[in-house]
C-alpha positions as CSV (number, residue, x, y, z in Angstrom):
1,X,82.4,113.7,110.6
2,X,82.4,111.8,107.4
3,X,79.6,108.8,107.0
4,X,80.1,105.7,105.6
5,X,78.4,106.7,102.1
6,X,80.7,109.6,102.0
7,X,83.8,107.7,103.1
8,X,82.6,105.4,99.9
9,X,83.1,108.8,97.9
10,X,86.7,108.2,98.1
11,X,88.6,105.7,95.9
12,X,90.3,102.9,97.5
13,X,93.3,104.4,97.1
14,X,92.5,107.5,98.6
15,X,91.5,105.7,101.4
16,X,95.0,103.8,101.5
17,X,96.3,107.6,101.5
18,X,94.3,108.6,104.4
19,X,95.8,105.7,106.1
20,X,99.5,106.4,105.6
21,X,98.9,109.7,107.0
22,X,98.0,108.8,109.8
23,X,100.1,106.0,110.3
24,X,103.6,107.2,108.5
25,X,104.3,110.7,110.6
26,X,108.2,109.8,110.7
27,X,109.0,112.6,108.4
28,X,106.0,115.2,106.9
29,X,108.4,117.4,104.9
30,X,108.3,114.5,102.2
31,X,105.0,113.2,102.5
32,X,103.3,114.2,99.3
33,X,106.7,112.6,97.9
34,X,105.8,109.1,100.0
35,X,102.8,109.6,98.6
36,X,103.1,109.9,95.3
37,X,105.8,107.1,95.0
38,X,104.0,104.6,97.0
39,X,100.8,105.1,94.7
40,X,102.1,106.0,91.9
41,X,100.8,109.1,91.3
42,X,102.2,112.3,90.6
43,X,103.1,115.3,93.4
44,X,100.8,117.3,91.8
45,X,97.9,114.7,91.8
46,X,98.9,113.9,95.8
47,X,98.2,118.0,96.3
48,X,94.9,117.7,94.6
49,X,93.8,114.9,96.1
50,X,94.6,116.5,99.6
51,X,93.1,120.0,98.9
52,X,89.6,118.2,98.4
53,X,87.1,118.3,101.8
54,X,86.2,114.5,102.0
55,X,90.1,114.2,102.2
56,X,90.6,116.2,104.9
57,X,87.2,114.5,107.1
58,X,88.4,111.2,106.2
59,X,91.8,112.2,107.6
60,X,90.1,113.5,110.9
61,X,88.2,110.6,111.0
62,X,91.1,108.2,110.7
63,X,92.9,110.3,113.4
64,X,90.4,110.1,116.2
65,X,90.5,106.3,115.5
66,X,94.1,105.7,115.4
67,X,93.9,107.6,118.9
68,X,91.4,105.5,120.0
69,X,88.6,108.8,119.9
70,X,86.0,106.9,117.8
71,X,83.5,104.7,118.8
72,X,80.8,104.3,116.6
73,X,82.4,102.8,113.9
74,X,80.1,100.2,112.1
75,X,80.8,96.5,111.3
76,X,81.2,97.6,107.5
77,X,83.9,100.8,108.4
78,X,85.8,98.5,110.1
79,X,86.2,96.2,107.5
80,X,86.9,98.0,104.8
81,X,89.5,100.1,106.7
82,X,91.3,96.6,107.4
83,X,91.1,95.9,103.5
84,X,92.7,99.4,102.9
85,X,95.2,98.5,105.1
86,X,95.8,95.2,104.3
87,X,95.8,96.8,100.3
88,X,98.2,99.7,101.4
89,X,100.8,97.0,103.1
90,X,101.1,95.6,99.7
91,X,102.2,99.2,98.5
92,X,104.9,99.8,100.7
93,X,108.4,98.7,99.5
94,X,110.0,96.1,101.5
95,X,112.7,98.2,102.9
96,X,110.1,100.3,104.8
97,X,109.6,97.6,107.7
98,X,108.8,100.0,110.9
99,X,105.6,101.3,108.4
100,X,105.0,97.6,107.2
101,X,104.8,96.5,111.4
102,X,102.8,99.7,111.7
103,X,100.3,98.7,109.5
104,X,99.8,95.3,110.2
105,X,99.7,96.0,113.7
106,X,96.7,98.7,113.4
107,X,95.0,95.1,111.4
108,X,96.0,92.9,114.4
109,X,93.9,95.5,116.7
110,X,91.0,96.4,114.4
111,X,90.4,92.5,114.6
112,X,90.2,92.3,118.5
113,X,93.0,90.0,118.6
114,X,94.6,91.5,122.3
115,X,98.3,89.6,122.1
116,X,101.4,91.0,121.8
């Protein structure tokens, strides 16, 4: 599992990719595409990025909390993945609402608040 000084490793906006993996599974053929366009980065930067080991934890990591697997998350993870979030909802273009509701609904529960 990755720690929080190793989760640090990444940049912020690998971080923000982490979490549209996880969250943005409607379709994976194009997801280094969605990647790349959402964060402007070339496909070929999106592959390296995803080939490196820290990556891939990270991407476990944010898995098993999306699934509701992880419980010793610290005060500190938690907010810096709702700042990624929050950051990555700024990234999405307008027209991709179910992703936008996504992500401000993973916020909604990493802040405790219980209403629906």
């Amino acid at each position: 599992m990755v720690t929080s000084a190793e989760m640090t490793a990444l940049t912020p906006t690998e971080r923000q990719m982490v979490i549209q993996l996880v969250m943005d599974r409607w379709n994976p053929r194009r997801q280094i595409w969605k990647l790349g366009n959402h964060h402007g980065l070339s496909m070929a930067a999106v592959e390296r990025i995803m080939s490196k080991e820290s990556f891939r934890a990270e991407v476990s990591k944010q898995q098993a909390i999306s699934g509701g697997r992880c419980a010793d998350l610290t005060m500190e993870d938690r907010r810096r993945r709702v700042a990624d979030i929050s950051d990555l909802v700024q990234k999405i273009p307008a027209k991709r609402v179910r992703l936008r509701m996504k992500l401000l609904d993973a916020i909604r529960r990493e802040v405790g608040d219980s209403r629906h």
